[in-house]
C-alpha positions in Angstrom: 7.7 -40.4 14.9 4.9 -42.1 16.8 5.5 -46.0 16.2 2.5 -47.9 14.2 -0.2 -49.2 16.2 0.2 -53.4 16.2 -2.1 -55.3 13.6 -4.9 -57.3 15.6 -5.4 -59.6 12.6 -1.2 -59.8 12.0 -1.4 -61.2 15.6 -4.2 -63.4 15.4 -2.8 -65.2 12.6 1.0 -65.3 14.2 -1.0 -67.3 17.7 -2.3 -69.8 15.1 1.2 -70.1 13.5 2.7 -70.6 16.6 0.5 -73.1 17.6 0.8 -75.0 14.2 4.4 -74.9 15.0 4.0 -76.0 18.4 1.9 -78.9 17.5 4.5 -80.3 14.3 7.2 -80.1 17.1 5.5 -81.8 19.7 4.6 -84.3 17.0 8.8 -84.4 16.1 9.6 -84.9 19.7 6.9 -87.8 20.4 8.8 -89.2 17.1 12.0 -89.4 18.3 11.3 -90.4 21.5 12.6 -89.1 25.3 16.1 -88.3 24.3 16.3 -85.5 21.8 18.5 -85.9 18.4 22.1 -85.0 19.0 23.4 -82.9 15.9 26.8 -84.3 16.1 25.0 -88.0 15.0 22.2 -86.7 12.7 19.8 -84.1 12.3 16.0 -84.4 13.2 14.9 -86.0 10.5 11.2 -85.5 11.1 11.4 -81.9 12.0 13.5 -81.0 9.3 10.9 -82.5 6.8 8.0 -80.8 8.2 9.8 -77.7 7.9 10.6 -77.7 4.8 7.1 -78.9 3.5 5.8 -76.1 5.9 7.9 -73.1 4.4 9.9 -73.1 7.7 13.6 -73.3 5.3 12.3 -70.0 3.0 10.1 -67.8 5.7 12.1 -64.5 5.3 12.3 -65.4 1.5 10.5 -63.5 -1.0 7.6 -65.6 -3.1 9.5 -64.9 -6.0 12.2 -67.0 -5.3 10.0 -69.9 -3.9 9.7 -68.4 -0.4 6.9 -67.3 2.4 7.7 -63.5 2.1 7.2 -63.5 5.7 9.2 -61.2 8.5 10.9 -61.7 11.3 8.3 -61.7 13.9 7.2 -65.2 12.3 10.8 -66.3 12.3 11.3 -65.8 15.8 7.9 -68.0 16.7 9.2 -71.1 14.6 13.2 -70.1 16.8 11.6 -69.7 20.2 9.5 -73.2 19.2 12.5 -74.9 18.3 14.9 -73.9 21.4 11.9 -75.0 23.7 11.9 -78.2 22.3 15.7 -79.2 21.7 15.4 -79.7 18.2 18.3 -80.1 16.2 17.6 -78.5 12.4 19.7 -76.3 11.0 17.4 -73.6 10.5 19.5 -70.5 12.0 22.5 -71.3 9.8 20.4 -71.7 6.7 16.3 -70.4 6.7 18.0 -67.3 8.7 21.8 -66.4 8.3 22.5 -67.8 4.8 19.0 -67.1 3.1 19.3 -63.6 5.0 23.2 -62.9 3.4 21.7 -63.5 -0.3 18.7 -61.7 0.4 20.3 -58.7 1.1 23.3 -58.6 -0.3 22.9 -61.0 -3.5 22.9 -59.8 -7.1 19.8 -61.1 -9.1 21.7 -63.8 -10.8 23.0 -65.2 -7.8 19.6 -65.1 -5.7 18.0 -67.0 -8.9 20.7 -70.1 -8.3 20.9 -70.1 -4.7 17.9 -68.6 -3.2 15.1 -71.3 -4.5 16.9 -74.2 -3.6 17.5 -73.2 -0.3 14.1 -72.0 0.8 12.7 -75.2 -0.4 15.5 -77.2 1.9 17.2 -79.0 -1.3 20.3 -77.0 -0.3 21.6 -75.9 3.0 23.7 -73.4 3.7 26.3 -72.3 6.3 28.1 -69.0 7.7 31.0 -67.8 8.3 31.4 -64.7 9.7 33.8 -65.7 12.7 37.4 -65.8 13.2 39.5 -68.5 14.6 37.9 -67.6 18.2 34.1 -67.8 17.5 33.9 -64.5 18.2 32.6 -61.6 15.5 34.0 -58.2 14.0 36.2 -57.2 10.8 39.2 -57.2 13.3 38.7 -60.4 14.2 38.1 -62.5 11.2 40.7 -65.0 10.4 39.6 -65.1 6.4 41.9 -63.3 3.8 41.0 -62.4 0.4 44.4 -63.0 -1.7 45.4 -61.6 -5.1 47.4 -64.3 -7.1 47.8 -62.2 -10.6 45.5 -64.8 -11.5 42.2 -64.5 -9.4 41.1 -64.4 -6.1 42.3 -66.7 -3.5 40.7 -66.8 0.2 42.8 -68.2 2.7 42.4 -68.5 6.5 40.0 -70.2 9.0 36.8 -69.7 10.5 35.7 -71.2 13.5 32.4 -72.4 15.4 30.9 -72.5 12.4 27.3 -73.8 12.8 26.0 -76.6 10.7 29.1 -76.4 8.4 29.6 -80.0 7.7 27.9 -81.4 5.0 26.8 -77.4 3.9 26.0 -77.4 0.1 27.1 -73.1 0.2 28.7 -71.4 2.3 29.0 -67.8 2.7 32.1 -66.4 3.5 33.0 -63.3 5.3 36.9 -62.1 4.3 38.9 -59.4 4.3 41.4 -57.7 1.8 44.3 -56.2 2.6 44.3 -52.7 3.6 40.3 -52.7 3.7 38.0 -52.0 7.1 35.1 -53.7 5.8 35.0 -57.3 4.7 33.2 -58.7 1.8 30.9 -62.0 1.3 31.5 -64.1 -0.8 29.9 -67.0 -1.6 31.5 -70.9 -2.4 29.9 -74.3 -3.0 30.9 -76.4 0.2 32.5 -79.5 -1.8 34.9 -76.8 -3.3 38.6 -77.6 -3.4 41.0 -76.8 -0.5 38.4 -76.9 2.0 38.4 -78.5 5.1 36.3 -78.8 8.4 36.6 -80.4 11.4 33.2 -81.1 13.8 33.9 -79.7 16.8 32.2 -80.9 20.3 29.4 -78.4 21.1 28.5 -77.8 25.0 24.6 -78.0 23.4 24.4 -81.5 21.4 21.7 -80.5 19.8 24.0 -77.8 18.0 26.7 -79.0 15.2 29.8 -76.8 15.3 32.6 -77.3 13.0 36.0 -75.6 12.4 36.7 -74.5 8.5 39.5 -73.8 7.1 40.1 -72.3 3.6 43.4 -73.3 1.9 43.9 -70.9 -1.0 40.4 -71.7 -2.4 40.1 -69.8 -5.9 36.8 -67.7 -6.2 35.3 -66.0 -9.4 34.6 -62.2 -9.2 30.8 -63.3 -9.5 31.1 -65.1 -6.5 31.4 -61.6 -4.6 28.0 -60.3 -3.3 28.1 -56.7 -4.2 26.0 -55.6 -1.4 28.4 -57.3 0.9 28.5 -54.4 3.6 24.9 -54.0 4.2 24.1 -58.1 3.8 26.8 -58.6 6.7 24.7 -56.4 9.1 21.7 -57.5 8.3 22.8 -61.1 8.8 24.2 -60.7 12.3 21.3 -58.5 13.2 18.6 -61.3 12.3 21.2 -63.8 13.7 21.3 -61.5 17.2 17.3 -61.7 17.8 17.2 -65.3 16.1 19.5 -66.1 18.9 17.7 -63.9 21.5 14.5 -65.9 20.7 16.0 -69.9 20.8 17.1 -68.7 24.3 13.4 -67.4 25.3 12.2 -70.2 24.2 14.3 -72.6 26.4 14.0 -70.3 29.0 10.0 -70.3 28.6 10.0 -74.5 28.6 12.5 -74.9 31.9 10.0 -72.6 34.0 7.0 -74.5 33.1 8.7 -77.6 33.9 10.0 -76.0 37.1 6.0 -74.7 37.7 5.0 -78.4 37.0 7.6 -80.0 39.4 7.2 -77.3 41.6 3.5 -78.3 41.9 3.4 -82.3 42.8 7.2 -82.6 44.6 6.3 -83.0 48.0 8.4 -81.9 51.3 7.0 -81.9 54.6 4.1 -82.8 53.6 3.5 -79.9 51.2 4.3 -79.2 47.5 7.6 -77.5 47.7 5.8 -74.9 45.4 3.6 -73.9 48.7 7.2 -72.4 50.2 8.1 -68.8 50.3 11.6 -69.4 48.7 10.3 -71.3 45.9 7.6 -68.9 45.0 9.7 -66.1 44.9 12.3 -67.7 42.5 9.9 -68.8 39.9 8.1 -65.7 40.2 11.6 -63.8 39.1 11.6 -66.2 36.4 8.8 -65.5 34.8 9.3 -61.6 35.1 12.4 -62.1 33.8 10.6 -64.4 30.6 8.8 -61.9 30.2 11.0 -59.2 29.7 13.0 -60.9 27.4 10.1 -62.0 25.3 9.5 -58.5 25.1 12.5 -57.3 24.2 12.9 -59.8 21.4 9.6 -59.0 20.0 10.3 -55.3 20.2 13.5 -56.0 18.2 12.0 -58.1 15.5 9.1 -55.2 14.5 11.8 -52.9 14.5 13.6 -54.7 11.7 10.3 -55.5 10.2 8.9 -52.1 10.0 12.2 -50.5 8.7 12.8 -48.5 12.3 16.3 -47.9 13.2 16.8 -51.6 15.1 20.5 -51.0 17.0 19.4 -50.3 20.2 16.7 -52.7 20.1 18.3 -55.7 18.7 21.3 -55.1 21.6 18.7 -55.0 24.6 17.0 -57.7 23.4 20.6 -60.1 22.6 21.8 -58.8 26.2 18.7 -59.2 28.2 17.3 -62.3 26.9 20.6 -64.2 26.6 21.1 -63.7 30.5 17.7 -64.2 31.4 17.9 -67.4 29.8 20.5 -68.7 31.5 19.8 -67.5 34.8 16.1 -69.1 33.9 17.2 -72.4 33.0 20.0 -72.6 36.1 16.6 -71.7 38.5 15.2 -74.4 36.8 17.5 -76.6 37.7 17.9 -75.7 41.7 13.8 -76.2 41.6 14.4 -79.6 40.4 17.2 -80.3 42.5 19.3 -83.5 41.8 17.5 -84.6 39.0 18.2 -81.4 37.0 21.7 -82.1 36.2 21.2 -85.7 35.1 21.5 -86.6 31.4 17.7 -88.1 31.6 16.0 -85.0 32.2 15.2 -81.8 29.9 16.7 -79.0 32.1 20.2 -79.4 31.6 19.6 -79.8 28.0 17.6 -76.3 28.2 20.3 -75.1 30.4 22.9 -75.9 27.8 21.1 -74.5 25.0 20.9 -71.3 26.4 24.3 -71.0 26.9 24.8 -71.8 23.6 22.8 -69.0 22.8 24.5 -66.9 24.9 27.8 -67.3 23.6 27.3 -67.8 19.6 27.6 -64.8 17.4 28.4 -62.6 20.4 28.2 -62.8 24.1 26.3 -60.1 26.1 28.7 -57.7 26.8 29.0 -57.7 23.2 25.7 -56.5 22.8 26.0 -54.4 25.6 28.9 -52.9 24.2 26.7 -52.1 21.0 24.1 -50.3 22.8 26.4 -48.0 24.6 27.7 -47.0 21.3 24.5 -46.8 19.7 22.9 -44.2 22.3 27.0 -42.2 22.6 26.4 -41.7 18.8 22.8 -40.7 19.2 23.5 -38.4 21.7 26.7 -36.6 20.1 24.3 -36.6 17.3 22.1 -34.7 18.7 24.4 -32.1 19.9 25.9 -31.2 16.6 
């Protein structure tokens, strides 16, 4: 099937929402001043209400429910934005794995409680869909679902949860006994038996916290019934959410290694004028460019309804390294002052690592794709 040909007005509109998110963040960062706002302290109070005036919170949310109706190619503009400007809002954990989970895998009655208040930003919400480790897969999931005679208890621990503290839902990923596939389920943060613990994050602009469940009761309603499906689709807008924070940091340490590059003097000579330096920023920006690519490829996929599999585990795997390889170039253009807690690049360095680590590493994703294109191809053969 030949792919659709892009939309020239689609694209028009998404550069003039990119700059309007540009400009609200540079207007966030000149508000807070030269350090950026660490997550562990408080969020970014300026940026957070700007987003949620702006539709930021509900932009893959239907209108009915009080959201944009938008796809993921504008998602991944406002999460490239935000990663190249170290701001700390929790919009992956809410505007795109919670609101994402209901979405998909909500019955009507609860996307009429939930949905609305979260895309306007008067709730937050977090996930869980890791085990003890951080690390993703039914296997590895540390949540139970337990059958009292009584109800449903889950029991267990989740941990790196992002943005769990203070969540007003979170969604739940568990497993019953005996099953392959775990179920979501969803449960109001202040619920009894719960308990998290913040946990120190190697990117400060990033809250993590540890939650554990301790025989918390759930309803049968609290089940989403499309649980399988809303699972998938979660970690697959979570992957290229990811993939696109990291572009973005990546895309902000090369200009600021292009800037330095161009006024820091040796010899007599901007150090940008040498051989050595030209050749490593000019493999940083091929390898920007590539992963911007790659996450943009990814995002239509899942927008137009294509199989995304393939797509969404090049673009996790490619960007993710790029990104960090970006941001450590950064650094050695900078030299000494690229390690010191004053200056940007280490902060861009460490939120790309973040990147790459959170909701799968890429070997994870590189694991995906060489299962994706076996199946394809013993597919093809039968």
């Amino acid at each position: 099937m030949t792919p659709p040909e892009p939309d020239p007005t689609g694209d028009e509109m998404r550069k003039e929402f990119r700059q309007s998110v540009r400009g609200v963040l540079r207007q966030a960062a000149a508000a807070r001043g030269p350090q950026p706002v660490w997550a562990s302290e408080t969020t970014d109070t300026f940026a957070l209400g700007q987003a949620e005036a702006l539709g930021w919170t509900g932009l893959l949310v239907e209108e009915r429910w009080g959201g944009a109706g938008a796809g993921m190619l504008e998602m991944i503009i406002v999460a490239e934005e935000l990663g190249a400007h170290l701001t700390s809002v929790p919009f992956l954990s809410n505007a795109v794995l919670g609101c994402t989970a209901l979405s998909v895998g909500g019955s009507r009655v609860q996307q009429e409680r939930w949905l609305p208040a979260l895309a306007s930003g008067r709730l937050r919400s977090a996930a869980l869909l890791t085990g003890p480790s951080g690390r993703t897969g039914a296997d590895l999931l540390g949540m139970r679902v337990i059958d009292d005679g009584e109800g449903m208890l889950l029991r267990g621990e989740s941990g790196f949860v992002l943005d769990g503290v203070g969540a007003d839902l979170l969604v739940v990923a568990a497993r019953r006994s005996g099953e392959a596939d775990p179920d979501l389920f969803l449960v109001e943060g202040g619920s009894a038996g719960i308990e998290t613990t913040a946990l120190l994050s190697v990117d400060r602009t990033r809250q993590l916290t540890n939650v554990a469940f301790h025989d918390v009761r759930v309803e049968a309603a609290a089940r989403l019934p499309r649980s399988v499906e809303a699972l998938q689709a979660t970690l697959d807008r979570g992957a290229v959410a990811l993939a696109a924070d990291a572009v973005g940091a990546a895309t902000r340490a090369f200009e600021m290694a292009v800037d330095y590059a161009g006024h820091r003097e040796q010899f007599g000579r901007p150090i940008g004028s040498f051989q050595a330096v030209k050749h490593k920023l000019a493999d940083m920006y091929v390898l920007i460019q590539g992963a911007a690519a790659a996450v943009e490829g990814a995002a239509r996929a899942l927008d137009e309804g294509h199989d995304p599999r393939c797509l969404i585990a090049v673009a996790a795997s490619y960007a993710k390294d790029a990104a960090t390889t970006v941001a450590g170039d950064a650094i050695q253009v900078h030299g000494g002052i690229g390690y010191t807690w004053e200056h940007n690049c280490h902060r861009l360095f460490k939120r790309a690592k973040f990147d790459e680590a959170f909701l799968g590493d890429p070997s994870v994703h590189r694991d995906r794709l060489a299962r994706s294109v076996l199946d394809r191809s013993a597919a093809s053969r039968t």
